[in-house]
LUMKOL-77798 format. One record per residue (C-alpha): residue number from 1; residue in one letter; x, y, z. Coordinates in nm, 3 decimals, m for minus. Each point is the difference from the previous one (the first is absolute). Layout:
n->NUM res->A u->X v->Y w->Z;
...
//
This chain:
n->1 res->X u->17.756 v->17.914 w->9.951;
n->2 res->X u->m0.318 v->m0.163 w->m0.019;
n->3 res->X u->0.069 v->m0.319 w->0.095;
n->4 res->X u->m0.187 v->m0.228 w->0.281;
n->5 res->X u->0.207 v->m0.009 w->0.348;
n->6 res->X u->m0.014 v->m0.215 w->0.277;
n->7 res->X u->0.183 v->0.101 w->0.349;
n->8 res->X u->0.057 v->m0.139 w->0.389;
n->9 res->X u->0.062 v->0.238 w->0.230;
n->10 res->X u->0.194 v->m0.147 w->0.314;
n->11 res->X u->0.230 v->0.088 w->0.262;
n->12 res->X u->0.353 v->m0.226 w->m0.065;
n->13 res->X u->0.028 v->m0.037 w->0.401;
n->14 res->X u->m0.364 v->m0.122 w->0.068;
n->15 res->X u->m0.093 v->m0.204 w->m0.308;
n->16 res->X u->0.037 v->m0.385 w->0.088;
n->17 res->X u->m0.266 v->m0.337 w->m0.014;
n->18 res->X u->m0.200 v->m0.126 w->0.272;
n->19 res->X u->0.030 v->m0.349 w->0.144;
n->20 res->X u->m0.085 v->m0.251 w->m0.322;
n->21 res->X u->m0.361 v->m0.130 w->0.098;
n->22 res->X u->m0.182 v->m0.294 w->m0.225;
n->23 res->X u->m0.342 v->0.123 w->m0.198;
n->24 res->X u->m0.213 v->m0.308 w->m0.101;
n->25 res->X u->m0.161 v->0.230 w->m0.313;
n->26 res->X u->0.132 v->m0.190 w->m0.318;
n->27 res->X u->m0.195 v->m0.225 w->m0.192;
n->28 res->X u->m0.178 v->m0.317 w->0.221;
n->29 res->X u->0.133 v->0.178 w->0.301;
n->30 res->X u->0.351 v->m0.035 w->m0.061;
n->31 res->X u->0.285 v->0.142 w->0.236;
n->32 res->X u->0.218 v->0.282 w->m0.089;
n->33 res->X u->0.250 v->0.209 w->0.170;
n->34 res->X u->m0.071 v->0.339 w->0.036;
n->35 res->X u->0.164 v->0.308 w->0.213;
n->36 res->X u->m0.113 v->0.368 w->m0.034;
n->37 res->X u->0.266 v->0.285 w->m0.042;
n->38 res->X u->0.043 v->0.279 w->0.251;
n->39 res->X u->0.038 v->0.356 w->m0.061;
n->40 res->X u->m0.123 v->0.088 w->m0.322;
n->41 res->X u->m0.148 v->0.336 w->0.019;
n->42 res->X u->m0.139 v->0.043 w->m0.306;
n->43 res->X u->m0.047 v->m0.194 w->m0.325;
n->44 res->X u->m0.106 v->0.175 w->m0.328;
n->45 res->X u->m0.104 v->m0.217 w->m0.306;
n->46 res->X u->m0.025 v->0.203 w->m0.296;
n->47 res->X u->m0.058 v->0.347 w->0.170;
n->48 res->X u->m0.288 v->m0.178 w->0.255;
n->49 res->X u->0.099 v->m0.032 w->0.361;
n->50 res->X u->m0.061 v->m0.413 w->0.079;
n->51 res->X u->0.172 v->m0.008 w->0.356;
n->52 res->X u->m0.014 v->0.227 w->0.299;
n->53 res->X u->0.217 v->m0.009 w->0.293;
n->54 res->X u->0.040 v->m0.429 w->m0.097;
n->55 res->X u->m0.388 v->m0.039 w->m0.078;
n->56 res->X u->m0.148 v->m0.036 w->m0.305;
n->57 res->X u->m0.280 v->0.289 w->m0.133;
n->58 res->X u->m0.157 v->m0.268 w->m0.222;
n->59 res->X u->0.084 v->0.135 w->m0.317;
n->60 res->X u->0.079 v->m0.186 w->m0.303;
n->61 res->X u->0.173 v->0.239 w->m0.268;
n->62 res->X u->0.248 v->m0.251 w->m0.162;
n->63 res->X u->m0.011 v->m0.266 w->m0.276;
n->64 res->X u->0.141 v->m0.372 w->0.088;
n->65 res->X u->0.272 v->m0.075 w->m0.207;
n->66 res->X u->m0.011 v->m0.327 w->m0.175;
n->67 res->X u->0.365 v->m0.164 w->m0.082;
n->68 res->X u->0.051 v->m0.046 w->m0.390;
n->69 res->X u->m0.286 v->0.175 w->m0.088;
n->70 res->X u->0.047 v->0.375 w->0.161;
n->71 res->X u->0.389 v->m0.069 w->0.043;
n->72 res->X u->0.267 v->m0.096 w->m0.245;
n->73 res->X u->0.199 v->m0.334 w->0.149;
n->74 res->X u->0.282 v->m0.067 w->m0.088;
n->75 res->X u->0.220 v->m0.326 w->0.020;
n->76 res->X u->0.260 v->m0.005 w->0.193;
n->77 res->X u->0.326 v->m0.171 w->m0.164;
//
């Protein structure tokens, strides 16, 4: 109890990717690959609805994660 939750709320039978498409938005107009999901009804990031019916609300709830300093790595042997 108490703690932060996030959840995706989907249908198993409709939830799939589009067709991979190619964004130019990185640094110095770099390419990268990019394809959208399909069927996500609903997305909640710590309590705050972020997606609707696949579109985003333009909320902004969460905290980016940086590796090795908000996670513990470990080495793999």
């Amino acid at each position: 109890e108490g703690w932060i939750a996030d959840l995706v709320v989907f249908d198993p039978t409709t939830v799939d990717t589009a067709s991979p498409t190619i964004a130019n938005d990185l640094p110095g107009g770099a390419p990268r690959m990019h394809a959208d999901s399909v069927g996500i009804v609903r997305v909640f990031v710590g309590g705050v609805v972020t997606v609707v019916d696949g579109e985003p609300t333009g909320a902004r709830p969460g905290t980016v994660l940086r590796s090795g300093r908000d996670t513990e790595t470990i080495t793999v042997r």
